[in-house]
C-alpha positions in Angstrom: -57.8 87.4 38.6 -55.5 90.8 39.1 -54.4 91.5 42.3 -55.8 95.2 43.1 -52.3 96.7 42.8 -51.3 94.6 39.8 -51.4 96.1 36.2 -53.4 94.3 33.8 -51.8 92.8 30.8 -51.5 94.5 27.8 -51.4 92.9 24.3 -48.1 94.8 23.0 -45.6 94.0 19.5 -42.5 93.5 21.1 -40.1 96.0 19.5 -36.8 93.8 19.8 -36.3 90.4 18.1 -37.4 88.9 14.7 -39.9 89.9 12.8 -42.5 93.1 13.2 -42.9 91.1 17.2 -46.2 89.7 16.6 -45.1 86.3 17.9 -43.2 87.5 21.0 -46.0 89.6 22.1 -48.7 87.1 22.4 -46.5 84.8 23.8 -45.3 87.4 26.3 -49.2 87.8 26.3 -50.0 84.6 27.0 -46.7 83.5 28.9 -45.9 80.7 26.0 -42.5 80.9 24.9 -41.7 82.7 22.1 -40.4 79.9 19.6 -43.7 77.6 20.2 -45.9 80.9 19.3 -43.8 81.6 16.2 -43.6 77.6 15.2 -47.5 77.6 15.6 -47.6 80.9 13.4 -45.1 79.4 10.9 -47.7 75.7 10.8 -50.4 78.7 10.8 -49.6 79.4 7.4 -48.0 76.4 6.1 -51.7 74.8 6.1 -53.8 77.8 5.1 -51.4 78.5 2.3 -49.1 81.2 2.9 -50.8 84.7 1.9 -53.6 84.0 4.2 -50.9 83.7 7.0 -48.8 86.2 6.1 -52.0 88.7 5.5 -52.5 87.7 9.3 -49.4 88.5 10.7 -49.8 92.1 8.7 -53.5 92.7 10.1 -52.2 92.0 13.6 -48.6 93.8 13.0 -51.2 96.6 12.1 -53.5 96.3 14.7 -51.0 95.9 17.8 -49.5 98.7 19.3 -46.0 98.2 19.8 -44.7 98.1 23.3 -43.9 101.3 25.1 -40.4 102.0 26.2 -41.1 103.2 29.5 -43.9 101.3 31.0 -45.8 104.0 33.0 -45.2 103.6 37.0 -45.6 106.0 40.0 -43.4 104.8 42.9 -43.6 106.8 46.0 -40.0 107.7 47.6 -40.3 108.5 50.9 -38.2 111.4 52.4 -35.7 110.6 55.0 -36.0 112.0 57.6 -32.4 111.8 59.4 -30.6 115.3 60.2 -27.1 115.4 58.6 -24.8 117.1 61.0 -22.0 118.2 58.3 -22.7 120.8 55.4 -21.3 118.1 52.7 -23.8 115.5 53.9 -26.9 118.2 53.3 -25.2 118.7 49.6 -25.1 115.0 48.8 -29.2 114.9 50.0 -29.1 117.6 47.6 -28.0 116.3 44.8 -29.5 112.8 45.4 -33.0 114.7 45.3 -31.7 116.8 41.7 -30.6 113.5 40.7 -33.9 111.5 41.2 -35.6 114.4 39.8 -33.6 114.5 36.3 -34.1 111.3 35.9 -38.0 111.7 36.3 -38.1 114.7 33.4 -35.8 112.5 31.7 -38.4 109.5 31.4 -41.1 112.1 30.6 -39.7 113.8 28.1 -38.8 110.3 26.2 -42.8 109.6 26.6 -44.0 112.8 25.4 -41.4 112.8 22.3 -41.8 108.9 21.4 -43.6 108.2 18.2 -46.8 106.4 19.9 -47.4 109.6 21.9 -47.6 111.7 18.5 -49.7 109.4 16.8 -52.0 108.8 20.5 -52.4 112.7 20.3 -53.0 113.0 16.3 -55.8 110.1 17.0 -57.4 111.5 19.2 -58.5 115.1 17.7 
């Protein structure tokens, strides 16, 4: 059961460690650890012969999105609200604001100019 202000899981690829991330995704999935996921996957095949495993692993490579780089998040800042008496003061609220924004238009612009965001928009014409 999700709490109302938790995310529901996702079934991802993980895009670091070994392998397309097949294994490390469902066990990030299913909170397993990695290594008993990818020993079951390597049994897996091992006793249905190996193409049928591997052809598998391949479908569900295929079939998984890979994980984003930037899970999406809103997090409300709020303002502060204390008066700074000395003009350097107001520049340093300044530039803490420019530099909370940059990094904002920084994050969207690596969404918008990832791979999964071209292939999301040529999908869905």
């Amino acid at each position: 059961m999700t709490d109302e202000y938790e995310r529901p899981r996702k079934l991802y690829r993980v895009r670091t460690g070994f392998g397309l991330g097949v294994c490390h995704g469902i066990a990030e999935y299913f909170e397993f650890p990695a290594w008993l996921v990818q020993a079951a996957a390597i049994f897996f095949c091992l006793l249905t012969g190996v193409w049928p495993g591997v052809i598998a692993y391949f479908a569900a490579a295929f079939i998984m999105k890979p994980k984003p780089g930037y899970e999406y998040s809103y997090s409300y800042e709020p303002a502060r609200h204390t008066q700074t008496s000395t003009a350097a003061g107001s520049w340093q609220d300044i530039k803490d604001i420019m530099a909370r924004l940059d990094r904002r238009i920084q994050r969207m612009e690596n969404v918008v100019t990832s791979r999964e965001y071209d292939w999301e928009r040529r999908l869905n014409r």
